[in-house]
N, C-alpha and C positions, 0 to 999 in steps of 0.2 A: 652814343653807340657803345654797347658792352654785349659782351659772351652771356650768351643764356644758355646753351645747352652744349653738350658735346657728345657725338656718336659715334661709335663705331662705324665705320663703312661698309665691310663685306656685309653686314645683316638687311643693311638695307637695298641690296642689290646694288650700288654703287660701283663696283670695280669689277675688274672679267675675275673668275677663280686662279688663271696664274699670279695674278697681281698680289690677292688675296695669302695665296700660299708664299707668295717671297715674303711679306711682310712676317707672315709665320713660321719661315724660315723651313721653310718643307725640303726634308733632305735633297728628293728628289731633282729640286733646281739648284742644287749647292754645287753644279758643273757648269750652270749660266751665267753664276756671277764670280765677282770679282773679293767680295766682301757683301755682308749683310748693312743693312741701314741700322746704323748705328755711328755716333759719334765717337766714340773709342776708337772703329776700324779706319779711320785716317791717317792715326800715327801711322798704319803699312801702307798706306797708300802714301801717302808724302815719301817715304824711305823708298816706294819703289818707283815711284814717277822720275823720271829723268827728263830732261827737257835741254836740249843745248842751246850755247850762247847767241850759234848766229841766228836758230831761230827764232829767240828773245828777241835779235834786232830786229830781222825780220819783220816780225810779228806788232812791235812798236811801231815799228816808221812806216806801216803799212794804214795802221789804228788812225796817227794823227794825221797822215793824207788824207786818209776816207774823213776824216772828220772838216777838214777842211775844203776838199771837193765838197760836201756835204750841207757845205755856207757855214760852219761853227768855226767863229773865231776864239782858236783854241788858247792864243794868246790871253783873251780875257776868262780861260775856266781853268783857272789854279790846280782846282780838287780835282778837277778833269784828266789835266793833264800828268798829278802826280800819282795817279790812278796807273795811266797806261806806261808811263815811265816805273812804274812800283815792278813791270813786267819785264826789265832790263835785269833784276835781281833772281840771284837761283833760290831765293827764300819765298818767292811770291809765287803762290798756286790762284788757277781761278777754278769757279762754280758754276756750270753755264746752263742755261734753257736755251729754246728756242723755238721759233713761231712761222708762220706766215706775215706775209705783209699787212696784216688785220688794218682796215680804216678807221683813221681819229682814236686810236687807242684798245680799238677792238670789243672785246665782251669782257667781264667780268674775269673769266679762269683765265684771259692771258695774264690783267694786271697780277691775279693770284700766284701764276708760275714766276714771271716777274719777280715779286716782291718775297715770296720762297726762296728765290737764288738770293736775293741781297738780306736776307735774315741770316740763312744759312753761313755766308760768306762772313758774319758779323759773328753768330754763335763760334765759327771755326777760330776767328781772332782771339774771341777770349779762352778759350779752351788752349789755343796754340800758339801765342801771344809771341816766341819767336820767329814766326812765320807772317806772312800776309796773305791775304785771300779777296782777289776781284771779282767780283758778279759779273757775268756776261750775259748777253743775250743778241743772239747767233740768229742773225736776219735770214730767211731763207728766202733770199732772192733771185737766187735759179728755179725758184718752184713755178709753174705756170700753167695753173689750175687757178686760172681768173675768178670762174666762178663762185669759188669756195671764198674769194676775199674782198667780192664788188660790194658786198651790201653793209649797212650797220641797223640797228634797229631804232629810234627817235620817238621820243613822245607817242609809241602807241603806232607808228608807221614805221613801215621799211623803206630805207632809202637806197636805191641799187644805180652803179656807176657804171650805165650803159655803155659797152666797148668794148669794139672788134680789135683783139689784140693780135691777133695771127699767130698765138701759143708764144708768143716773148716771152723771156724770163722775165716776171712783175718786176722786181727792180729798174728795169728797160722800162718799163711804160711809162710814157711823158704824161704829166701831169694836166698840160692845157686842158685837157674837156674836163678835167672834174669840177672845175670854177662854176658850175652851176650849183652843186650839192655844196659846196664848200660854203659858196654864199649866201643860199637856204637855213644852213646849221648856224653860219654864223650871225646872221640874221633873229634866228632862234633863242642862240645864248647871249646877246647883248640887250635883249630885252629882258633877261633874268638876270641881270647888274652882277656886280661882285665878280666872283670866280670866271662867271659869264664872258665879260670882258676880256679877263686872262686866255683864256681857253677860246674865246673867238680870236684872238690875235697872236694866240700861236698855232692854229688850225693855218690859218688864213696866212700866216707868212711860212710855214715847213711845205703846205701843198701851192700853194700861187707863187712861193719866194723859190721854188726846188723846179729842176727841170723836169726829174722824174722819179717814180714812185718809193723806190731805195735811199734816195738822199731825203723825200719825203719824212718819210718815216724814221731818216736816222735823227734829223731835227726832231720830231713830233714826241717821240720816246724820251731823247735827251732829256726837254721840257717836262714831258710829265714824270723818270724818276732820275734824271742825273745829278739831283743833289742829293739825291741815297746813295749816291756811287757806282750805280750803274756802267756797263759801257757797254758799246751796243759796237757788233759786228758783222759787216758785211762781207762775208771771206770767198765773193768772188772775184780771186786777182790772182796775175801768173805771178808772183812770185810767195804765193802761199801756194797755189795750186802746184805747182813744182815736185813741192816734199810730196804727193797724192802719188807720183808717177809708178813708183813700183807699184802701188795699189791697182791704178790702170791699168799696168801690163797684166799683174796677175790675174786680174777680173776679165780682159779682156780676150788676152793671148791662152789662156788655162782652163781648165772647167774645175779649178782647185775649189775655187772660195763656193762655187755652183755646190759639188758636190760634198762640201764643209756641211752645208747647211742642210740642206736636202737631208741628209744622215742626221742630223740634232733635233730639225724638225716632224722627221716620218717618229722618234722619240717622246714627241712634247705633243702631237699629236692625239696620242694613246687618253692622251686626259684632259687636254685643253682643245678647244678652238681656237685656232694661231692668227697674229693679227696680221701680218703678211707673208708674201710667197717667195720663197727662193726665185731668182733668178738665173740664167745664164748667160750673162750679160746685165749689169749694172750701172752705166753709164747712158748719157745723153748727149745728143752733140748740140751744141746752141749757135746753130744755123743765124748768119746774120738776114736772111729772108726768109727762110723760112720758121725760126723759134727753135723751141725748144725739142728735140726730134730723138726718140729714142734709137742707140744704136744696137740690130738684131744680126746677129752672126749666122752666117751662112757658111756655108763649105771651104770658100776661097774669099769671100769677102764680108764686107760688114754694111747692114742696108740701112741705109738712113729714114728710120721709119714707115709709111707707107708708101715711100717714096720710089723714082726711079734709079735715085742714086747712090750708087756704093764706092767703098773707101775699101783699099788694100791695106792687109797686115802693115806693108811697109808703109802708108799714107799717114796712118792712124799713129803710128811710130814717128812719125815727123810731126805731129800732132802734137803729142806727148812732150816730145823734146824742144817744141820751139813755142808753141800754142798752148797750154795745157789748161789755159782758163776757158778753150773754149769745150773742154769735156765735164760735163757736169752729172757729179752722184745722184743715183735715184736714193731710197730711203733706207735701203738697206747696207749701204756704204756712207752716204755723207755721217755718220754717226763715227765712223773709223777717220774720215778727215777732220771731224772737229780733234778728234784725239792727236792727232800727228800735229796739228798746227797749234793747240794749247796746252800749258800748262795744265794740264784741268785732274781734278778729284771727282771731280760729282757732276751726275746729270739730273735736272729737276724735269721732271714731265708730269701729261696726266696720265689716267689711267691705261688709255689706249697706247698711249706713247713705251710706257712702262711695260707693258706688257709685249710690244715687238722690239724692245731694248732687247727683253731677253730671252729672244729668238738669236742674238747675233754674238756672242760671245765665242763660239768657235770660228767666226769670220775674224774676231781681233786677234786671233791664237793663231789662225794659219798666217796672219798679217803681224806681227810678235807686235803687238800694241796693247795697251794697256789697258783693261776693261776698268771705267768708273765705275762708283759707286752709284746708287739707282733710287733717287728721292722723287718722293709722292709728294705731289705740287698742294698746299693751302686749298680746299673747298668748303665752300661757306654756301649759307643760304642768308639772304637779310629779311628781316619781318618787319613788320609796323607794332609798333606798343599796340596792346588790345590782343592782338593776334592770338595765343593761346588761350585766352579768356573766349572766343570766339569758337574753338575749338574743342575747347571743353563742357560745350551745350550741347556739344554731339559726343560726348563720350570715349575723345579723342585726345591724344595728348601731339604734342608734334615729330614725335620719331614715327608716326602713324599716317601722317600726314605724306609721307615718301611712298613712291611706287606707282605703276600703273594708274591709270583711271578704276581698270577693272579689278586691283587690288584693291584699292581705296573702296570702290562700291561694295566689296566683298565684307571687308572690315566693317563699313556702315553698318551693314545687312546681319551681320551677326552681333552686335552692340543690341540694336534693335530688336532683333528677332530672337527670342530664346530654343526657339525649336530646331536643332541641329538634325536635320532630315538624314546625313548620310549616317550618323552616329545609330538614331530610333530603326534604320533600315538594318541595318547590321546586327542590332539586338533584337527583330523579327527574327532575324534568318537565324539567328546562334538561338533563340527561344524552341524556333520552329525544328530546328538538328537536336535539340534537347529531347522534343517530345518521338523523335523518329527512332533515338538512342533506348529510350527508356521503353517503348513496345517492340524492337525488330527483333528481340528473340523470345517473344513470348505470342507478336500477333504478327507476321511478317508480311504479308497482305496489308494490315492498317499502317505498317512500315514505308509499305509501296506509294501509299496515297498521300502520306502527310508527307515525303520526301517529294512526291508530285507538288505539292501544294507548296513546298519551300522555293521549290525550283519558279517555278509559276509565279508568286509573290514575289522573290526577287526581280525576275524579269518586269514586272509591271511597276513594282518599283525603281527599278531603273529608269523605264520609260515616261515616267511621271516627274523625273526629278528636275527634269527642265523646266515642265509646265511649273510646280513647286518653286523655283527660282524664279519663273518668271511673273508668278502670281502675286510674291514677294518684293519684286523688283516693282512694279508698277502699284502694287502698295503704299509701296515708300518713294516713290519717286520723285517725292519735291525733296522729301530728307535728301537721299544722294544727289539731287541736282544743286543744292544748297553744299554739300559737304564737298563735291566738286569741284567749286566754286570758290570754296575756299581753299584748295589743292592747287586751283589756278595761279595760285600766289607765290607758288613756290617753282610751278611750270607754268612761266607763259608761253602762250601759242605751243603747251605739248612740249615744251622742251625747259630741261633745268635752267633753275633761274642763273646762273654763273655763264650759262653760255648762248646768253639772247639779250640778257640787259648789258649796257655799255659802260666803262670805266666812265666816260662824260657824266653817264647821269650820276655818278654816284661821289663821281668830284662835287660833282652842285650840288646833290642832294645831302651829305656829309659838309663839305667846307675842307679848304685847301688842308687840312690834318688828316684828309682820309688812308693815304698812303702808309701814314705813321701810326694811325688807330688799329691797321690791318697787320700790321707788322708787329704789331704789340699780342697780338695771338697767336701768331704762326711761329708752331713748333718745326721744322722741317724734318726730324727725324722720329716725330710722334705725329701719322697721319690720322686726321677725323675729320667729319663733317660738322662743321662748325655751325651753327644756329646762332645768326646775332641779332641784336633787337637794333631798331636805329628811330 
C-alpha cells in the first residue's frame, strides 16, 4: 500500500466553502474560531486551557468504570490504563473525534477520523514533548437516529439490524437480536482464515459478550485501535453530566445562547449555507419509555416532544440538580460538553462536522469555555494497481476521475469531442455584432437586418445546444458508460468510497498493519485527498 497522489480538496468539490475558507484562513471567520490549524497555535492553546483537579478525577474514575462495566479487564491493559491515569496530570491534554455507534467498526472516514486524533495526539508529543496528549474518541450514545447506524455494507450487500427501538438512546439498545447478523459476518470472515479469525472473535464476543449497544462498541473499537492508544468515551453519566448544569439552565431557562447564535448565523449566512439551525432549546430528555424526547418550551412549561406531557421550570430544576444524566445535548451543545468535561485542544471532524463547528463559537463565548482548535479528519480514496493505466485510455488522469456522474460525462465528452459548441456560438454572435458595427452608419436598414439575424441565430442556437449535447452523448455512449464505470470505483453505489466501504474490509484486504500503514500518511494539520494504491 503507498501514496500515489495527493489533492487539494476544495477543487474537487470535496468540502462545503466555509470549510474551505477556514483552511484559508479568510478573515472573515477569524470570529469563529479559536486559532487557525496549525501546529504552532497549541502552545496558546495548552497556556489557556485550564482544566481542574477534581475533574481530572472525575473524569478518570468515571473512564475505568465505563471500561469495566464494558467487560475490559482493565487490570490486564497496562498501556490502557496509563493512558486514562496520564489524565490525573495538569501536563496531559487530549484530541478528541467523535461518531455514531457505526456497526463492526463502521466505514472507511470513521477509521480516518479515528486514526487522525491518534496521529495528531502523537505529532503534538513530539513537537511538545513536556506535555502529553490522549486520543479520545467520544461515543455519541445519546444519539437515536437508529437508522443512520443499523446497516454496514458486506461483500457487495447491505446488511441492516432490523429494530423497533422506540427512539432509546443507541447506547441502551440490547444487543440480543443482532446475533443473526453477527453470525452471518462471522461466518463470513472465518472462512477468509487469518485476520478473519481475529475479527470474527472480537465481533462475536463485544456484540454476543455486551448486553448493549454502548459497551458493544466500547469493546469492539478497543480491539480494533487500543493499542495506538486510543480511548474511547462514553460521557453519558451524572457525574460528568453535572459540570453541563449551568449550560442547562442557561439553554433552558434563557433565550441567551438562542439568540448568540441566531445573530452569528443570520452573518455566516450572507455567504455560506449553514450546516445547522439555531435552536431555542437545546436539550432532550431520555424518557425511560418513551426515548429520547426533545424538550420544547412553551410559555409556562416545557413539552416533552410530541407528547402530552410537560415539566415545569421548577421540575426541570430538580432534573438538573439530582438527574442530570437524564438531560441530553442536541448537536449544537454536546460540542460545549465535550469541552467542559475534557481536557481537550482539538477537535478532528469531517467536513460537515467542521463546518457546523463553526457555527458555534459564540455559543462557547456566552458559556466562557474554550473553543478548540478545528482539524480536517484524513480522506483517502484506495485504488487497485492498473487503475490509472485504465484511466489513462480515456484521456483521464485520477483528479478527473472525482465529481458527479454528470461531471465526469462532461469531462469524457470534451476529451473526445473537439468541437466546443458554446465557444463557435459565441464567436457567431461577436462575428455577427462585427458585421452590424461596421455598416450601421453607413447602411442602417442592413444594420436592422443583420442585428435581426444575430438575435434570431443566437436564439436557435441556443435551442439546439441540447439537441447538440445530446447527439454527442449518444454518440459516445459506451465511452462514458465505460468511463462511469470506472468512476464507480471510487463511488460505490453513488456514494464516496470512505463512506460505504467498511474498516472490515480493508483490515482483511491490507493485513493487521493497516491501521499503522494509514497512519504513516496522515498529516492532521495539512488536509488532502489522499489517492492510495493497495
Amino acid at each position: 500500500m503507498k501514496l500515489f497522489a495527493k489533492y487539494e480538496l476544495a477543487p474537487l468539490g470535496l468540502i462545503p466553502p466555509i470549510v474551505s475558507d477556514y483552511l484559508n484562513r479568510e478573515p472573515q471567520l477569524r470570529s469563529q474560531v479559536n486559532s487557525w490549524l496549525d501546529i504552532e497555535e497549541f502552545e496558546k492553546l495548552i497556556s489557556e486551557k485550564t482544566f481542574l483537579g477534581d475533574r481530572r478525577k472525575s473524569l478518570v474514575y468515571h473512564l475505568l468504570s465505563q471500561y469495566k462495566i464494558a467487560g475490559i479487564e482493565v487490570e490486564k491493559q497496562k498501556s490502557l490504563v496509563q493512558q486514562i491515569n496520564s489524565l490525573n496530570d495538569a501536563n496531559t491534554f487530549t484530541v478528541t473525534t467523535g461518531h455514531q455507534l457505526s456497526l463492526f467498526g463502521g466505514t472507511l472516514f470513521m477509521a480516518y477520523k479515528i486514526l487522525t486524533t491518534i496521529k495528531l495526539a502523537r505529532d503534538l508529543k513530539a513537537k511538545y514533548p513536556q506535555h502529553h496528549f490522549v486520543p479520545i474518541l467520544w461515543l455519541a450514545s445519546e444519539d437515536h437516529d437508529f437508522e443512520e447506524i443499523k446497516g454496514t455494507y458486506w461483500q457487495g450487500k447491505q446488511l441492516n439490524w432490523e429494530l423497533e427501538t422506540h427512539e432509546k438512546a443507541s447506547g441502551e439498545i440490547p444487543t440480543e437480536s443482532i446475533s443473526n447478523i453477527v453470525k452471518m459476518l462471522g461466518s463470513s470472515l472465518e472462512e477468509m482464515g487469518g485476520i478473519g479469525h481475529n475479527l470474527k472473535q472480537w465481533i462475536e464476543d463485544a456484540y454476543l459478550g455486551r448486553a448493549n449497544l454502548g459497551d458493544a462498541s466500547i469493546a469492539f473499537y478497543h480491539y480494533l485501535f487500543g493499542k495506538e492508544g486510543l480511548v474511547i468515551l462514553d460521557a453519558n453519566a451524572p457525574a460528568l453530566k453535572k459540570d453541563l448544569a449551568p449550560v442547562m439552565e442557561k439553554d433552558l431557562f434563557t433565550n441567551t445562547l438562542f439568540e448568540k447564535q441566531q445573530a452569528s448565523d443570520r452573518v455566516l449566512t450572507k455567504k455560506y449555507k449553514l450546516q445547522i439551525n439555531a435552536r431555542n432549546g437545546n436539550f432532550f430528555y431520555l424518557h425511560p419509555q418513551l426515548g429520547r424526547k426533545l424538550l420544547k418550551k412553551e410559555k409556562d412549561a416545557f413539552a416533552l416532544g410530541d407528547t402530552d406531557i410537560r415539566y415545569s421550570k421548577e421540575e426541570l430544576q430538580q432534573v438538573i440538580q439530582n438527574n442530570p444524566e437524564l438531560l441530553s445535548p442536541n448537536v449544537n451543545i454536546r460540542p460545549i460538553y465535550q469541552e467542559i468535561i475534557l481536557p481537550n485542544l482539538a477537535y478532528v471532524g469531517g467536513p460537515a462536522e467542521i463546518a457546523y463547528w463553526l457555527q458555534l463559537k459564540p455559543l462557547f463565548d456566552a458559556c466562557q469555555v474554550n473553543f478548540p482548535m478545528l482539524v480536517l479528519r484524513f480522506m483517502a480514496t484506495q485504488m487497485e494497481s492498473g487503475f490509472e493505466e485504465k484511466l489513462r485510455k480515456f484521456g483521464f488522469d485520477s483528479k478527473e476521475i472525482f465529481g458527479s456522474e454528470e461531471q465526469v460525462g462532461a469531462r469524457y465528452l470534451e476529451k473526445v469531442q473537439p468541437i466546443d459548441y458554446s465557444k463557435i456560438s459565441e464567436e457567431i454572435g461577436f462575428n455577427l455584432q462585427g458585421m452590424v458595427d461596421a455598416v450601421k452608419h453607413s447602411d442602417p436598414e442592413l444594420a436592422k437586418v443583420l442585428l435581426q439575424l444575430k438575435l434570431e441565430t443566437r436564439d436557435n442556437l441556443k435551442k439546439q445546444s441540447g439537441a447538440f449535447k445530446r447527439a454527442l452523448e449518444k454518440k459516445e455512449e459506451e465511452g462514458i458508460r465505460k468511463i462511469l464505470k470506472l468512476r464507480s470505483k471510487f463511488y460505490p453505489n453513488g456514494v464516496l468510497q470512505e463512506r460505504i466501504e467498511t474498516v472490515l474490509h480493508y483490515q482483511l484486504k491490507v493485513g493487521p498493519g493497516w491501521n499503522n500503514k494509514i497512519l504513516e500518511l496522515v498529516e492532521p494539520t495539512h488536509p488532502a485527498m489522499h489517492l492510495i494504491q493497495i
